[in-house]
C-alpha positions in Angstrom: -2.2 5.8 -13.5 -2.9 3.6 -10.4 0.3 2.0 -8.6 0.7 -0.7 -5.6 3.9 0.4 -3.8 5.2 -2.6 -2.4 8.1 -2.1 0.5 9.7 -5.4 1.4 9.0 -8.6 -0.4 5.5 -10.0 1.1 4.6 -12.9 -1.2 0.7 -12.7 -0.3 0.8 -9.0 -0.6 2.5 -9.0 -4.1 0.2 -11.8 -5.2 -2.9 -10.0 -3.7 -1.9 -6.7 -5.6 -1.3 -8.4 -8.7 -4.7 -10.0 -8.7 -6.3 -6.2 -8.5 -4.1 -4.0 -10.6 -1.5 -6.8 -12.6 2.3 -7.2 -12.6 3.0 -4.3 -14.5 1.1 -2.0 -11.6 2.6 -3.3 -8.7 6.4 -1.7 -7.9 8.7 -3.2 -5.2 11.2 -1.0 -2.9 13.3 -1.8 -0.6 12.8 0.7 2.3 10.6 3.7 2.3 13.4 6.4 2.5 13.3 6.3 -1.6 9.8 6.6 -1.6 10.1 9.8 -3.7 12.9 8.8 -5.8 11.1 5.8 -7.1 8.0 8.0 -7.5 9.9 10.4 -9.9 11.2 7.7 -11.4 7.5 6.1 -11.8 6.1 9.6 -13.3 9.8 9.9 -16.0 8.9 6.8 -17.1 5.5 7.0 -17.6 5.8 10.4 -19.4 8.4 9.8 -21.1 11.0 12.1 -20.4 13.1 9.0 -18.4 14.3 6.2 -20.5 14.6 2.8 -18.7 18.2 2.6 -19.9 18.8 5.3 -17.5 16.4 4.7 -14.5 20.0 3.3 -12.3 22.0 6.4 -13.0 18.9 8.4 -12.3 18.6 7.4 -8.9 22.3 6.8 -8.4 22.7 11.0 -9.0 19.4 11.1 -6.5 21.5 9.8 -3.6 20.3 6.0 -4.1 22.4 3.2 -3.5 23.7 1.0 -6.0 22.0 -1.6 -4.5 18.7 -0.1 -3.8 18.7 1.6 -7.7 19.4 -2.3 -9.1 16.5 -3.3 -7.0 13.8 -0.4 -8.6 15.2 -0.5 -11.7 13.8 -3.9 -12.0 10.8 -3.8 -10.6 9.7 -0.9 -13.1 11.3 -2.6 -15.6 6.6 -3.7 -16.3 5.5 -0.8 -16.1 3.9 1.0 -18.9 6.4 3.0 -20.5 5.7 6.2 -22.0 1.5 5.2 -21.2 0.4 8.6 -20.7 2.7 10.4 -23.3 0.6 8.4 -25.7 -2.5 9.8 -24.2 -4.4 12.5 -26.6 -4.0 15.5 -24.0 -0.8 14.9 -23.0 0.6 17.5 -25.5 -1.9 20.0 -23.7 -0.4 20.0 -20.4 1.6 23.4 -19.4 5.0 23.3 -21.2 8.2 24.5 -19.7 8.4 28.5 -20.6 4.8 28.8 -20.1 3.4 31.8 -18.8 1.0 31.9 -16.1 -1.3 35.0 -14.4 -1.1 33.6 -11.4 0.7 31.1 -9.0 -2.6 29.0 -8.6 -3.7 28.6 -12.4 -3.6 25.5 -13.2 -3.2 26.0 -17.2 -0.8 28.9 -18.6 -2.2 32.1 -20.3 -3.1 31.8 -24.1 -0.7 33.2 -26.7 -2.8 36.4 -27.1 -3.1 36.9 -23.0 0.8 36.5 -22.8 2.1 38.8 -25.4 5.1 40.8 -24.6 5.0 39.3 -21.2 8.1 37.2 -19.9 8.0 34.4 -17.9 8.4 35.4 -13.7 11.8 34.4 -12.4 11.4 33.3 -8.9 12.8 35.3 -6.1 15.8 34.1 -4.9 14.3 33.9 -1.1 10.7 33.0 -1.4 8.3 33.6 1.9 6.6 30.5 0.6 4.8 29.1 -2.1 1.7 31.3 -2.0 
């Protein structure tokens, strides 16, 4: 899903950005310093697993003021809700348990592969991420 990530409140910017994506693409914040709190808020909502009811307390417990979380909470208010958990292989994507060979795979082993095997716990000091 495509996005316009609006900070401040330009009116020919918005109404440019409107024109190409529509009202329920375009998302206004009010500095970038949230930046990635209104993206994970962006992704919840899309998939699902945030309900707009709870976007505010979301990004109150994510260090954003009440101010700022009243502002994004409206401005996602459009967006399409739950769009790509209603996608057909959104069920397919890796599941939390899954098993994977390796760091890099970017889908999990198949139920026959993974037998007997339990998931990797991270180390508690990693050297990095590969």
């Amino acid at each position: 899903m495509l996005f316009f990530l609006q900070v401040d409140n330009n009116r020919e910017t918005s109404t440019f950005w409107t024109k190409i994506f529509g009202p329920n693409r375009v998302v206004k914040l009010p500095r970038t310093e949230i930046l990635p709190q209104v993206q994970a808020t962006i992704i919840g909502l899309s998939e699902a697993t945030l309900q707009l009811a709870d976007v505010k307390d979301f990004l109150r417990k994510n260090n954003v003021s009440a101010g700022d979380a009243e502002i994004v909470a409206h401005s996602v208010a459009n967006i399409p809700i739950g769009a790509q958990a209603a996608l057909p292989n959104f069920k397919k994507r890796p599941q939390k348990g899954d098993v994977f060979k390796n760091k890099t795979d970017p889908w999990p082993m198949n139920e026959g592969e993974s037998a007997g095997k339990k998931p990797i716990k991270p180390a508690k000091k990693s050297s990095g991420w590969l």
